[in-house]
C-alpha positions, -999 to 999 in steps of 0.1 A, spaced: -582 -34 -114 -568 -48 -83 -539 -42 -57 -519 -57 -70 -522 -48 -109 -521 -12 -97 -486 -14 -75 -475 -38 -107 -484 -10 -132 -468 16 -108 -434 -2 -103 -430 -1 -142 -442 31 -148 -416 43 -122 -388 17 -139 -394 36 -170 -395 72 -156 -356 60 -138 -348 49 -167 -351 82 -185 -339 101 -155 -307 79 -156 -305 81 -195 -296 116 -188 -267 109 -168 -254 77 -179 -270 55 -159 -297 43 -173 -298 4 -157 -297 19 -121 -322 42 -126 -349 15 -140 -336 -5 -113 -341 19 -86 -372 36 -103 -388 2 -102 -381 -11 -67 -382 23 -49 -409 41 -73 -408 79 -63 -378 73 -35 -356 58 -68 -365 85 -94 -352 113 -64 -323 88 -57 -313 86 -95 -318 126 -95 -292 135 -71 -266 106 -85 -239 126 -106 -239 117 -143 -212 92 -154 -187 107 -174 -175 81 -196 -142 91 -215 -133 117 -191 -94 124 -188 -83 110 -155 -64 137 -138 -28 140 -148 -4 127 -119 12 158 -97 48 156 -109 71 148 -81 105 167 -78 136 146 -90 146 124 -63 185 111 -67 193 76 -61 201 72 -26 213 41 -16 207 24 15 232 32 45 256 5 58 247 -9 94 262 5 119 300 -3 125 308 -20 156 331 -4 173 372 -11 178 371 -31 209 382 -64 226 362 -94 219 363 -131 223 387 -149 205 365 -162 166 389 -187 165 389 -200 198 427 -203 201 429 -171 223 405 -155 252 405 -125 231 411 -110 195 414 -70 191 384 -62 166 395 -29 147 362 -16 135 369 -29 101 382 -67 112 403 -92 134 435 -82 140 466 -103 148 462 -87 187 454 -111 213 448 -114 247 452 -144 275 447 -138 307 455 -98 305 490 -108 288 487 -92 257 505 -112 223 507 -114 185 493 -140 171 501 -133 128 476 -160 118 440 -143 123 412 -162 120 388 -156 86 359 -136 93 
């Protein structure tokens, strides 16, 4: 019998022996595969591999406390202040927080103007 024939017979003996190994834990085609093409090194590798548990309950999700609806805050207001004129007809319009107002400015001289611009 030659080399070769011997490290042939070897590699399938050891497939065989992984595959029983793995047989035991559900893993039957990694432990012929390993057994083979490792010999002793696969069957300890298959060994210490955990068996498959096939059908095993995943485990339930950890319920989370209720959680109400919150929705998402507004951006930030900007403030009530002076600011150039949207429409253009004026230097400045007085912005209330909310919107324009029919407060302008030219110049310092402060005015009315009844007509405020959309937006």
């Amino acid at each position: 019998m030659s080399f070769y024939d011997l490290a042939m017979l070897s590699a399938v003996v050891f497939g065989l022996l992984g595959a029983l190994v793995g047989r035991a834990k559900g893993r039957v085609g990694t432990g012929a595969v390993l057994g083979f093409l490792l010999g002793i090194f696969g069957l300890i590798i298959i060994a210490l591999l955990p068996a498959r548990r096939y059908g095993a309950p995943s485990p339930a999700p950890v319920p989370q406390p209720y959680q109400p609806y919150q929705a998402v805050p507004p951006p930030p207001a900007v403030p009530a202040q002076w600011a150039p004129d949207p429409s253009g007809r004026h230097e400045l319009r007085w912005w209330d927080g909310r919107g324009w107002s029919e407060h302008v400015a030219d110049g310092g001289t402060r005015a009315l103007d009844p007509q405020s611009p959309a937006g």
